[in-house]
C-alpha positions, 0 to 999 in steps of 0.5 A: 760058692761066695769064697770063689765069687771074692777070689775072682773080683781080687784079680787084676782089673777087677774095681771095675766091676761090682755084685749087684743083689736084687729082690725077686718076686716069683709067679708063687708070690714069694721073693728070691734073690738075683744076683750079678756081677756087672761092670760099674757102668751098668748097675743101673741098668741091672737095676732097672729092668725087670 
């Protein structure tokens, strides 16, 4: 899965976007992780929002 991830980003116009991870914790109590591809721009807002 991470290999077709990294062949999609090396396409042209793809420096303007990044992979952002972030830590989840679930309803259980344990943590998972979300991740996106978001334009640069955007990361903060990724970030922010819960």
């Amino acid at each position: 899965m991470a290999k077709k991830t990294v062949a999609s980003l090396q396409k042209k116009g793809a420096k303007a976007f990044t992979k952002a991870i972030k830590l989840v914790k679930t309803e259980k109590g344990s943590y998972s992780f979300r991740s996106e591809i978001v334009p640069k721009g955007k990361v903060q807002e990724f970030f922010a929002k819960k």
